[in-house]
C-alpha positions in Angstrom: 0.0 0.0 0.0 1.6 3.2 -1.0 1.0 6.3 1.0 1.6 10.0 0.0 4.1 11.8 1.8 2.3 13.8 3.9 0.0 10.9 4.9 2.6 8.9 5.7 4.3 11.9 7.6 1.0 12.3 9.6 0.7 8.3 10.3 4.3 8.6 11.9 3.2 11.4 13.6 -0.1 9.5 15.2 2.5 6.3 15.7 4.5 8.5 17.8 1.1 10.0 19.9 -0.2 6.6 20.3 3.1 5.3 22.1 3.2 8.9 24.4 -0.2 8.6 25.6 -1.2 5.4 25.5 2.1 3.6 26.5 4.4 6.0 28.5 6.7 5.4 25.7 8.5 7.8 23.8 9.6 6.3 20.0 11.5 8.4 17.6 10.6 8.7 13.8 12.5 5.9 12.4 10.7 3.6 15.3 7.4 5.1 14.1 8.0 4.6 10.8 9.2 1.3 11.4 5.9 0.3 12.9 4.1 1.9 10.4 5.9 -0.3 7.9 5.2 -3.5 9.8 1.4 -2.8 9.5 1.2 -1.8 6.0 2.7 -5.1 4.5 1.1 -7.3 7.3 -2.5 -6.2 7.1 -2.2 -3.5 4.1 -3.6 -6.2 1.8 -5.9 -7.8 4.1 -7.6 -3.8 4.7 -7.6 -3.3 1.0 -9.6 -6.0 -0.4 -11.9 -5.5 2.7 -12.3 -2.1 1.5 -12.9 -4.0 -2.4 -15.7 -6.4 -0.6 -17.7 -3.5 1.1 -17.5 -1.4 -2.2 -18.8 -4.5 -3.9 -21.7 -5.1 -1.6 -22.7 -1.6 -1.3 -22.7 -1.8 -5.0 -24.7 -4.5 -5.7 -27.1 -3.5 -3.3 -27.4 -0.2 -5.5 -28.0 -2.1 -8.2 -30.5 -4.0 -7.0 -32.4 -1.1 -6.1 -31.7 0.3 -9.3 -33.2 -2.8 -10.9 -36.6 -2.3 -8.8 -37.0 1.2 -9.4 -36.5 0.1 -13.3 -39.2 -2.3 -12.9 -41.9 0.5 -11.5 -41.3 2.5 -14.4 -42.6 0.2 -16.7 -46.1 0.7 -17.5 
């Protein structure tokens, strides 16, 4: 999954929140971005196609009502 710089920038940033506040720890930007990396390539892919199934669902449901709407236009 490939991130812009400024999103990436900003996930580092939230990384390095996260740790402060929720952990007492403090964790510099290549630690951050380390952890950041970690995440992307083990459940990138697995976040991705769940974002592909809902888009399909919510899309097929559309049609669907597409399809009935169709059907009370006929005369």
């Amino acid at each position: 999954m490939k991130l812009t710089k400024d999103e990436k920038n900003k996930m580092i940033y939230e990384i390095q929140y996260f740790f402060e506040n929720e952990r007492e720890e403090s964790i510099g930007i290549i630690a951050a971005e380390e952890v950041l990396d970690f995440f992307l390539e083990s459940i990138g892919k697995i976040i991705y196609n769940k974002g592909l199934d809902d888009a399909k669902i919510y899309f097929e449901k559309r049609l669907e009502d597409l399809a009935l709407d169709y059907e009370l236009l006929k005369k």
